[in-house]
C-alpha positions in Angstrom: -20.5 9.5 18.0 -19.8 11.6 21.0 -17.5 14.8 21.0 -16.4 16.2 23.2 -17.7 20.0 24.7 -15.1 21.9 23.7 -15.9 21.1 20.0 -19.5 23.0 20.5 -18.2 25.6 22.5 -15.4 26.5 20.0 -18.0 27.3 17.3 -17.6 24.4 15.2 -20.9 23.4 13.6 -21.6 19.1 12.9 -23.1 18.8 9.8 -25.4 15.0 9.5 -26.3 13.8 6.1 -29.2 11.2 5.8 -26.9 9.8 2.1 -23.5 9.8 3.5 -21.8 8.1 6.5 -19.8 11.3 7.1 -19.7 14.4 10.0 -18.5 17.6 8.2 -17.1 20.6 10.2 -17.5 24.1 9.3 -17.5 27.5 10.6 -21.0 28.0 11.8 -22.0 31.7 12.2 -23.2 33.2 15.3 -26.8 32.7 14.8 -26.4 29.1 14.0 -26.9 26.5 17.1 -25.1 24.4 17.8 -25.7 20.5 17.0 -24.8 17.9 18.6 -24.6 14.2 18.4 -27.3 13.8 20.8 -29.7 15.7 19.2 -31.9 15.4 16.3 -29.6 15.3 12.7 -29.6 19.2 10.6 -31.0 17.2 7.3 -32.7 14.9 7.1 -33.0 13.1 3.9 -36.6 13.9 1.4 -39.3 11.7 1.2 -40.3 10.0 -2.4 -42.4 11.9 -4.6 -46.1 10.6 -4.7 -45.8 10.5 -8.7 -43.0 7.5 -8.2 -44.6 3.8 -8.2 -43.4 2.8 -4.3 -42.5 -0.3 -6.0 -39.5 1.1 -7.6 -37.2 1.4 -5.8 -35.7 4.9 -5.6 -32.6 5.6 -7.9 -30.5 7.4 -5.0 -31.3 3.6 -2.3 -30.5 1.9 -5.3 -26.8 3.7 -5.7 -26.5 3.7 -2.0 -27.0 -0.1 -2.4 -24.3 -1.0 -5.3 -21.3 1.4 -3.2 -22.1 -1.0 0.3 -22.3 -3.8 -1.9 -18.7 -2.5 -3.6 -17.4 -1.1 -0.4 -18.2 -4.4 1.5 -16.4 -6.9 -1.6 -13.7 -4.7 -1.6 -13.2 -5.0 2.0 -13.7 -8.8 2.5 -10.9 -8.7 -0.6 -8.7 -6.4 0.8 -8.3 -9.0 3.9 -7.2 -11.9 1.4 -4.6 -9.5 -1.1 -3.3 -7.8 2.6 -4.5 -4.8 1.7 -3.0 -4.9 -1.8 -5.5 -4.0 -5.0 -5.7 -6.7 -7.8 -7.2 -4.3 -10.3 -4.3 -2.2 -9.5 -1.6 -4.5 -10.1 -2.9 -5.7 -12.8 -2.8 -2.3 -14.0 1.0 -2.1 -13.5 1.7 -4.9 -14.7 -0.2 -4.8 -18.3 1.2 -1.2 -19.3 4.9 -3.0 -18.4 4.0 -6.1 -20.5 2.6 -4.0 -23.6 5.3 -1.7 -23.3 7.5 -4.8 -23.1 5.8 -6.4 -26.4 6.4 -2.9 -28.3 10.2 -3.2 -27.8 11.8 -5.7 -29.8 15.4 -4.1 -28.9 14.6 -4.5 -25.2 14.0 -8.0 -26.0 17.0 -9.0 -27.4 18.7 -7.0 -25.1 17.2 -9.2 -22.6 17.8 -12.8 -24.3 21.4 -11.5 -24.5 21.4 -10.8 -21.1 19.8 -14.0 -19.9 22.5 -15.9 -22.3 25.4 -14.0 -20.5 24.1 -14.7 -17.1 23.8 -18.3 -18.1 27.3 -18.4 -19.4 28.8 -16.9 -16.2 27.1 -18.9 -13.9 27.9 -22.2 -15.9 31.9 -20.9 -15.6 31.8 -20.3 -12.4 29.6 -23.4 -11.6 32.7 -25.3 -12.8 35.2 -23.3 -11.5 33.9 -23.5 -8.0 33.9 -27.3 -7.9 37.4 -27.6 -8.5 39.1 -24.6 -6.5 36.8 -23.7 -3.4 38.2 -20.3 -3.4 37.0 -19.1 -6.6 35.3 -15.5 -6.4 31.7 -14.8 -6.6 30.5 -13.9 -9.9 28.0 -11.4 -8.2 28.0 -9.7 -5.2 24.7 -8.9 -2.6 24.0 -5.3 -3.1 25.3 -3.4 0.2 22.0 -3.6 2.3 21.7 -7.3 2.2 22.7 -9.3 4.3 20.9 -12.5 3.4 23.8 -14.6 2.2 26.7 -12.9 4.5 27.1 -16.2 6.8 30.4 -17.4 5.2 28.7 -21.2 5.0 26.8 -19.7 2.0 30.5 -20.1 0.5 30.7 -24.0 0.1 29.3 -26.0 -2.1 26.4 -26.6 -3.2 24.8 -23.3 -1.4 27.1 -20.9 -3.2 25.4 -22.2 -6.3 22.0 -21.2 -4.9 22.7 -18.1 -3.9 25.0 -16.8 -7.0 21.8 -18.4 -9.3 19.6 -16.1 -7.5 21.1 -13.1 -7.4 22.0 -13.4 -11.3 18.2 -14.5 -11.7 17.2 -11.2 -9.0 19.4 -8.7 -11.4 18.1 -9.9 -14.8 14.2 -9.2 -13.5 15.7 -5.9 -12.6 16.7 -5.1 -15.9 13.6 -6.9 -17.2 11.5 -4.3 -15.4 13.4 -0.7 -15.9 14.5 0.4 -18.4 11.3 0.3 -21.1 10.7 3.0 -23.4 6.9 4.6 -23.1 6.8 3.0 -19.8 5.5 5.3 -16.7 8.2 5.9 -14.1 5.5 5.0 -11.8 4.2 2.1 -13.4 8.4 0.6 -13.5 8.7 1.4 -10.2 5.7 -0.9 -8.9 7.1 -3.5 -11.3 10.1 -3.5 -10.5 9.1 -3.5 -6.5 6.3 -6.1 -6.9 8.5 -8.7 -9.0 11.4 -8.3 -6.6 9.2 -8.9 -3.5 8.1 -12.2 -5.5 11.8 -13.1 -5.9 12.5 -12.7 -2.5 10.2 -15.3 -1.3 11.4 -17.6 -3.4 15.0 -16.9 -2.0 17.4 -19.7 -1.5 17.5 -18.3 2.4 14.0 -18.6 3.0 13.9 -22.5 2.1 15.3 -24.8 5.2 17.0 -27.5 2.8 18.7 -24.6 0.2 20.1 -22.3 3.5 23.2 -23.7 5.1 22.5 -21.9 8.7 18.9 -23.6 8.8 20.3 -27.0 7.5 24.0 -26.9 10.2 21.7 -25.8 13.0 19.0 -28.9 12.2 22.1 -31.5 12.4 24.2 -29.8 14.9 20.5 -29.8 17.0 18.7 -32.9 16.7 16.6 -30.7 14.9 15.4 -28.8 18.4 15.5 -25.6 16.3 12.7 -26.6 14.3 10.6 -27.6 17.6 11.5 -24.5 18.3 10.5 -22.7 15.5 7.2 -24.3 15.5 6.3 -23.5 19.4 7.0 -20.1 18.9 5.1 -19.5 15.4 2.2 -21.0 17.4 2.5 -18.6 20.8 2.8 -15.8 17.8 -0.2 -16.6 15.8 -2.1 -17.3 19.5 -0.8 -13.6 20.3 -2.4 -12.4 16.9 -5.5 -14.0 17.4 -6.2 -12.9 20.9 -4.8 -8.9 20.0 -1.8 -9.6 22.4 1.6 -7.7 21.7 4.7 -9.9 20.8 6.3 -12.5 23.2 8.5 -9.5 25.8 7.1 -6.4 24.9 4.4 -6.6 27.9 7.9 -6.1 30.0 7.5 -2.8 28.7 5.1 -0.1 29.7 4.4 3.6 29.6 4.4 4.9 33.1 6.4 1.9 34.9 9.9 1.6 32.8 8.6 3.9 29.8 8.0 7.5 29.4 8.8 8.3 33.2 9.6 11.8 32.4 7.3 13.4 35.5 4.4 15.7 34.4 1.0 16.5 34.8 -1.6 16.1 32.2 -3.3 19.9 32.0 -5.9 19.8 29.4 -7.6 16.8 27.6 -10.4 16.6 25.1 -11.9 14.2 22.8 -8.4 13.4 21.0 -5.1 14.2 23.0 -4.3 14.8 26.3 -1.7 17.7 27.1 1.2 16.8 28.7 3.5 19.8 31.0 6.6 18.4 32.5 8.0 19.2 35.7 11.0 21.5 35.2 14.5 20.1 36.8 16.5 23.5 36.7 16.3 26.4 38.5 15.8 28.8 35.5 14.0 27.7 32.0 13.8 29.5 28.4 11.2 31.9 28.5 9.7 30.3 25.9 7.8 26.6 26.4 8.4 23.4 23.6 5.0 22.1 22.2 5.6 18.6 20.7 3.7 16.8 18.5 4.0 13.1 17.6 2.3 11.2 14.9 -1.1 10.2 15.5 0.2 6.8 14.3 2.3 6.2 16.8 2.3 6.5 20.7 3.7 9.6 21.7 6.4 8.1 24.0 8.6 7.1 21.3 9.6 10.7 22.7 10.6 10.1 25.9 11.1 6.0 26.1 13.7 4.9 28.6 15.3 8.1 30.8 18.6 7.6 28.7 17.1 7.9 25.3 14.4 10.4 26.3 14.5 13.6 23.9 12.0 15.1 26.7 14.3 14.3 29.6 17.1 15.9 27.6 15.6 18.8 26.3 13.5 19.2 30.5 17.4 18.8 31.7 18.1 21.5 29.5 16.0 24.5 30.8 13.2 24.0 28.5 9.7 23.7 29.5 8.1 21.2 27.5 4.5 20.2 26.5 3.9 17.3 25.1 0.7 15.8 22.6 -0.5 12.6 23.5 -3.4 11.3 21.3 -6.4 9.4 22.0 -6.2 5.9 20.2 -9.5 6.1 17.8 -11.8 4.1 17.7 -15.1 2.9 15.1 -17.2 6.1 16.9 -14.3 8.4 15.3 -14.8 7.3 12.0 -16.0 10.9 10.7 -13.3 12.6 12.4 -11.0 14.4 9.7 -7.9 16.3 9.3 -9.8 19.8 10.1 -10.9 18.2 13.4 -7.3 17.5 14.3 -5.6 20.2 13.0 -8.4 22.0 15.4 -8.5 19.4 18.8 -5.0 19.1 18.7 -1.6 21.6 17.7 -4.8 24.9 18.0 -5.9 23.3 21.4 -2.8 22.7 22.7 -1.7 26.1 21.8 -4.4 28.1 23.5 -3.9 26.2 26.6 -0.1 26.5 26.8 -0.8 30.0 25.5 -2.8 30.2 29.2 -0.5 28.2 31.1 2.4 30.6 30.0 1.2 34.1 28.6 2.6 36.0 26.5 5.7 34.3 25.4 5.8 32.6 21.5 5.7 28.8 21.7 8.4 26.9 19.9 6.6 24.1 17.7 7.5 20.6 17.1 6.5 18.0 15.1 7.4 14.8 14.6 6.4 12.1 11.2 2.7 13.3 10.5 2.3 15.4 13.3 5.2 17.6 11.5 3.0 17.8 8.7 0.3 18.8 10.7 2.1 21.0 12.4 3.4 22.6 9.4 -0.3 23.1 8.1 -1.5 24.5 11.7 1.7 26.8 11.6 0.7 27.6 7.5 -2.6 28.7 8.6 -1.3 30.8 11.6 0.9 32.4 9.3 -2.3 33.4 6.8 -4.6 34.7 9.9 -2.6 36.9 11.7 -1.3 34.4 14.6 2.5 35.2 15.6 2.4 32.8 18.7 5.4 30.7 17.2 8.9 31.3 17.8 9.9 28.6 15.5 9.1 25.6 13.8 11.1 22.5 14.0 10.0 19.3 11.7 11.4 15.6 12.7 11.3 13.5 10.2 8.5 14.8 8.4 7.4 15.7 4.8 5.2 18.3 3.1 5.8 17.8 -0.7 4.8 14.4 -1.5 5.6 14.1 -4.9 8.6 12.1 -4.6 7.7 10.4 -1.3 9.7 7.3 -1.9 8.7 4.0 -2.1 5.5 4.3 0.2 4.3 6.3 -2.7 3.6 2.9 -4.6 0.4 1.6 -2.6 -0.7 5.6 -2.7 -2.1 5.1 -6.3 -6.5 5.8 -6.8 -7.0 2.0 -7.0 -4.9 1.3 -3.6 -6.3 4.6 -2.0 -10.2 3.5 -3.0 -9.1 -0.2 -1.9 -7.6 1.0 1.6 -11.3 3.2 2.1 -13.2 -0.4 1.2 -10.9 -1.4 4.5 -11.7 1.3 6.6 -15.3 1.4 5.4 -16.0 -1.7 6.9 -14.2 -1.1 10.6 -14.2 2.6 10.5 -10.4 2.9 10.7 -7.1 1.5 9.5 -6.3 -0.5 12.0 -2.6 -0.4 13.6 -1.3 -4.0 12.2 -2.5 -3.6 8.7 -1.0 -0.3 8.5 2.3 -2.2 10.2 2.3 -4.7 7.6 2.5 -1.4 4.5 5.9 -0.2 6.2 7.2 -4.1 7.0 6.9 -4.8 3.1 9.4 -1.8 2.3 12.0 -3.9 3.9 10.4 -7.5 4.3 14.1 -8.5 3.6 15.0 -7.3 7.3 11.4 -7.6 8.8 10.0 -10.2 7.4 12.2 -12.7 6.2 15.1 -12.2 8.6 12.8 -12.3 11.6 10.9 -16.2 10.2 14.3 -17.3 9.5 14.9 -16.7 13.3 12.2 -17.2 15.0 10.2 -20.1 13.4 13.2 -22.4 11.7 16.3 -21.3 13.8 14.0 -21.5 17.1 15.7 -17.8 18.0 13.8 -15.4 19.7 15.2 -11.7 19.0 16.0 -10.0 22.5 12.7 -7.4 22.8 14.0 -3.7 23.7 12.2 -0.4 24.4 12.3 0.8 20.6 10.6 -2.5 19.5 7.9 -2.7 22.7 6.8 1.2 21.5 6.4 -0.2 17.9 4.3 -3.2 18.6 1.6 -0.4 20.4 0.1 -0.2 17.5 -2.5 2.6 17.0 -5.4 3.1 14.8 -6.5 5.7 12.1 -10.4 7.1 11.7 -11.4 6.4 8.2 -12.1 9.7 7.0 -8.9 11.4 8.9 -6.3 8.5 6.6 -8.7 9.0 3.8 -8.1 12.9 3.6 -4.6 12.6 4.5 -4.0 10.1 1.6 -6.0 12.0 -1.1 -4.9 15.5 -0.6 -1.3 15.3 0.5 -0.1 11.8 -0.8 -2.0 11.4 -3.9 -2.9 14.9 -5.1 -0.3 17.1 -2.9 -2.4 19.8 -2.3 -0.2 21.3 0.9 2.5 21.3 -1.8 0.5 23.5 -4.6 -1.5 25.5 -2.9 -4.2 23.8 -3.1 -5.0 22.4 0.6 -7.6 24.4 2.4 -8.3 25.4 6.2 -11.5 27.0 7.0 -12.3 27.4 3.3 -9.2 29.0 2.2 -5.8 27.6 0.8 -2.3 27.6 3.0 0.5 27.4 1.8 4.2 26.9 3.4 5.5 29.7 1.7 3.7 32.1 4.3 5.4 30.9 7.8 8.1 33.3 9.3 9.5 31.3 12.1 12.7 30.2 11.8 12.6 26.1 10.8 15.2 23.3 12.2 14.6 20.0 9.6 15.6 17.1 11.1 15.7 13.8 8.3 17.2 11.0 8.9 19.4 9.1 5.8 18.0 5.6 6.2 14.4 7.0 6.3 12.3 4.5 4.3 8.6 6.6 5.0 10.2 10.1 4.3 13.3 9.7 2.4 15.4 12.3 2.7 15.4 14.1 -0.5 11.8 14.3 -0.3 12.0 16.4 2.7 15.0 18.5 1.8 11.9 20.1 -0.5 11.0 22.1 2.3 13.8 24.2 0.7 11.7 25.0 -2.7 8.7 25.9 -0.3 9.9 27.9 2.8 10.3 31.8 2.5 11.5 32.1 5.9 14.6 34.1 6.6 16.2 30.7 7.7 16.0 27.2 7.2 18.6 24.8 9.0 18.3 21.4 7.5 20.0 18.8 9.4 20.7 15.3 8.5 21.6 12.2 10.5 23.0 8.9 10.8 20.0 6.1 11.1 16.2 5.7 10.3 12.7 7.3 10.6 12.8 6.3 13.8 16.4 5.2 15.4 17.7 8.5 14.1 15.4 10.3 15.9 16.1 8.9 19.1 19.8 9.4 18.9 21.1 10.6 22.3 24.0 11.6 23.2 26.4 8.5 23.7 24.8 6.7 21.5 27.3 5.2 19.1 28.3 5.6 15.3 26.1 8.5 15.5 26.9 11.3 13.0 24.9 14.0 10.8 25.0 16.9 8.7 24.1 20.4 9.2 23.8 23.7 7.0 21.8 26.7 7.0 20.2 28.6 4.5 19.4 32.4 4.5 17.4 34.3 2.9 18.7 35.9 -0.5 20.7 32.2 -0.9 21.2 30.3 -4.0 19.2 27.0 -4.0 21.8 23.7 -3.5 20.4 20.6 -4.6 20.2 17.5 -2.0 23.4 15.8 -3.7 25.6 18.8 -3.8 24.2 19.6 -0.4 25.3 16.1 1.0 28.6 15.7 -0.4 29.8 19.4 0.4 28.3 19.5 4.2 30.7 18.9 6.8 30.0 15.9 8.7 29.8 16.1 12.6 30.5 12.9 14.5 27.3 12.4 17.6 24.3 13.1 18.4 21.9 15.7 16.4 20.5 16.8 19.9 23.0 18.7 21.1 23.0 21.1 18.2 19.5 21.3 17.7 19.1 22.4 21.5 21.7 25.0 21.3 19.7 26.4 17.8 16.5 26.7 20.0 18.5 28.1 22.6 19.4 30.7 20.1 15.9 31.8 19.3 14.6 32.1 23.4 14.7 34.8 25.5 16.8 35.1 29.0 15.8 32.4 31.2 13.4 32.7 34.4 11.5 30.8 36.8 9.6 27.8 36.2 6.1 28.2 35.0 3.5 26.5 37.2 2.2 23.5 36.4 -1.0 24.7 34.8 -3.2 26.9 36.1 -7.2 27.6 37.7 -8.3 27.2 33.7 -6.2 24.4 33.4 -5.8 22.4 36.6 -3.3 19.3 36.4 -5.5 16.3 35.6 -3.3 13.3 36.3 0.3 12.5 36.2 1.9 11.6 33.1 2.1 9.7 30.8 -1.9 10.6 31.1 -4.6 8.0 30.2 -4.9 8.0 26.7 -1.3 6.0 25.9 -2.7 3.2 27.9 -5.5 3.0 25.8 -5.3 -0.2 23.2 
């Protein structure tokens, strides 16, 4: 693997073991050299003893030996499950099934239920064959909209539909509710069996769906013809690593991200971005933002109407922007230390050159937040004061109610997902995709196959859904770090997460913090990042909440409609207010979040003056934006 100079330079020492497939950074001293990839590895692993028979094999080959030979069934499993773990499931599902067998009350509970259900559907069964107009006996919960097409109301298909849902609620109740039963254990249950149901719903199957079976006869059956062309151009798009059928009408640099810029620094992971002011005057102090290494960073600046950069440029601010390098199997070793390090610490010292002396407002969005937040922690601990404040998009830093994501983050999933990335060396974008598509398969999933393969209707492609089909990768030891110590074991949370051999902790940042969640969020629901308030000890934290999800809400500009949030501060010396209390006693503000969240950042700059140049003789502009590494694939 080749890094890049700057990693060398910077004092960072790459550590090579002979028994693990692993680079390990650490401080080196200054009489330590150097080592790079090129040269000869620091250890080397020992020779056998003479005293062992060379027939034996030794013990330490012979454990090497059984992990590949794990790590590679595993792997070649993990493809056939999607990434799911048998072992695990099956774990779920026997402590619900014991637990189940050591509650006879929950059993005839049940059998009572099942006989109600029965009864009510039999009544209304009849009811509904002699007076078309009879009421539902059960109603969709609010978020789906399978069965909203009013044919589902004539018989036979509101028979289908009314079974199911009876049938979906009864395996809820079969599945809660259990005395002795983990809350973690119910929740995968209960998530698992409905995701089961849901394939077998009446929508999904042509001849029980009364759109699929009207559009068949009202087409000749053209919609199936259809269907079946465009599931083949999709699984020939698959195959051959192409992007869905209208999202190559979209790219960064010709209708996307056209915000003009310079790139001013790059190194082995992101390229810096510096955009060309458009006022006279700008804030003193320069916007660094940082997107998720998961995504492309132009979800930031998409089309010139929806682009936060654009806005926040038209707004006096001089902004810097992250954009990563898309890894690749050579950056398997690379962890969170090395991008905690190339990226918010690199990008700081060079805007820090660019524009000296002024603090740096800090920005980060999804898991660059979280980075962000750690980078900022660690500041905080050493001495660094170069931030003016900290804003957070979307992002969490106590994981211990992280949603529903939180059910494939158990040891069994998180050794199962390494066994993945083992193999390839990272987590590649569409299996990571398909993890966030099974949280709402009912409107990504289902909805879109219903469409596109037995309705023959091809959903019009925008910007939002080009930028998330450029799918990005993750090294395997960077996702394997982030899962362990902040998903599973939350160590940012207690204390327990470490930067250069010593623990951070949130409770040490000063700056000022704008949190921006967003109340659809399904990766970080809002109530898991409203914890920020049980962690910060800043003299102010403004939590914000908006209309939309993890990443709609976000890019919420102003004009766009039935937009609408929610926004309090809290000083220091306040009384704690839980997330309900908070959301049904803070007034709600009709438009975009933008607005408000500029005028906040307004609030903590200086008087402006003129325009920075666009870098400088350390930093000479590179290229224009959006840079090199967005196009890579």
């Amino acid at each position: 693997m080749n890094l890049p100079a700057e990693f060398g330079q910077k004092g960072y020492q790459i550590l090579f073991t002979a028994d693990e497939a692993s680079v390990m950074t650490k401080p080196s001293d200054t009489t330590s050299p150097t080592v790079t990839a090129d040269e000869k590895p620091a250890y080397q692993k020992q020779s056998a003893p003479a005293d062992i028979d060379p027939v034996t094999p030794e013990p330490s080959t012979v454990h090497d030996l059984a992990v590949t030979l794990d790590k590679a069934f595993k792997a070649n499993l993990a493809r056939m499950t999607a990434g799911i773990s048998p072992a695990g499931l099956a774990k779920v599902y026997f402590d619900w099934l014991s637990h189940l067998a050591l509650s006879p009350g929950k059993q005839l509970e049940l059998a009572d239920k099942s006989l109600r259900k029965l009864t009510r559907f039999a009544r209304y069964a009849t009811q509904s064959t002699i007076n078309h107009e009879t009421p539902p006996t059960i109603e969709p919960l609010p978020q789906d909209r399978r069965f909203s097409n009013s044919a589902w109301r004539s018989w036979p298909y509101n028979l289908y539909y009314q079974y199911f849902l009876l049938n979906q609620q009864w395996w809820h109740n079969a599945t809660t509710g259990i005395d002795g039963m983990s809350s973690g254990s119910e929740r995968v249950v209960s998530f698992i069996t409905r995701q089961m149901l849901d394939h077998w719903s009446p929508s999904n199957i042509p001849w029980l769906n009364p759109e699929i079976s009207q559009a068949t006869l009202a087409s000749g059956g053209t919609n199936l013809t259809r269907g079946w062309q465009n599931l083949v151009e999709d699984l020939q798009r698959i195959a051959t690593g192409r992007p869905p059928v209208g999202a190559e009408a979209y790219r960064p640099g010709e209708n996307l991200a056209l915000t003009p810029g310079k790139v001013v620094y790059r190194n082995h992971l992101i390229e810096l971005i510096q955009y060309s002011p458009t006022t006279e005057q700008v804030y003193a102090e320069p916007v660094l933002i940082m997107p998720a290494w998961i995504m492309k960073y132009y979800i930031l600046d998409l089309e010139p109407e929806n682009s936060l950069t654009r806005y926040l440029v038209n707004q006096g601010h001089t902004v810097f922007m992250i954009s990563w390098r898309n890894p690749d199997t050579e950056d398997r070793d690379l962890g969170m230390e090395a991008y905690r390090k190339l990226g918010p610490m690199a990008a700081l010292d060079a805007i820090s050159a660019i524009v000296p002396e002024q603090k740096i407002h800090a920005v980060g969005y999804c898991l660059g937040g979280t980075l962000m937040s750690i980078a900022a922690a660690a500041m905080a601990r050493d001495g660094d004061q170069r931030l003016a404040s900290l804003t957070t998009l979307a992002t969490q830093v106590d994981f211990s109610e992280a949603g529903e994501l939180m059910l494939f983050i158990g040891e069994s999933e998180v050794d199962y997902l390494e066994s993945m990335m083992w193999k390839q060396g990272y987590l590649d974008g569409y299996q990571m995709a398909g993890a966030f598509q099974i949280l709402r398969s009912n409107d990504l999933i289902w909805s879109h196959m219903i469409h596109a393969y037995l309705l023959g209707e091809r959903q019009p492609m925008n910007s939002l859904m080009a930028w998330n089909a450029d799918l990005t990768r993750m090294p395997y030891r960077m996702h394997s770090e982030y899962l362990r110590q902040l998903f599973l074991d939350n160590d940012l949370a207690s204390g327990r997460y470490q930067v250069d051999g010593h623990p951070v902790v949130i409770n040490d940042i000063r700056a000022p913090m704008f949190i921006v969640s967003t109340l659809k969020d399904h990766v970080a629901p809002w109530q898991s990042v409203y914890k920020i308030h049980l962690l910060a000890d800043t003299d102010e934290v403004t939590f914000l909440l908006t209309s939309g999800g993890h990443n709609a809400g976000i890019v919420s500009e102003p004009g766009h409609p039935h937009r609408r949030y929610q926004m309090r501060t809290h000083r220091e010396g306040e009384c704690y207010i839980n997330p309900d209390v908070w959301q049904q006693t803070t007034p709600v503000s009709e438009g975009s979040w933008w607005p408000a969240w500029q005028a906040w950042l307004a609030g903590y700059s200086s008087d402006k003056a003129n325009p920075p140049s666009m870098g400088n003789a350390a930093y000479p502009p590179l290229c224009d934006a959006p840079g090199e590494y967005v196009q890579m694939k």
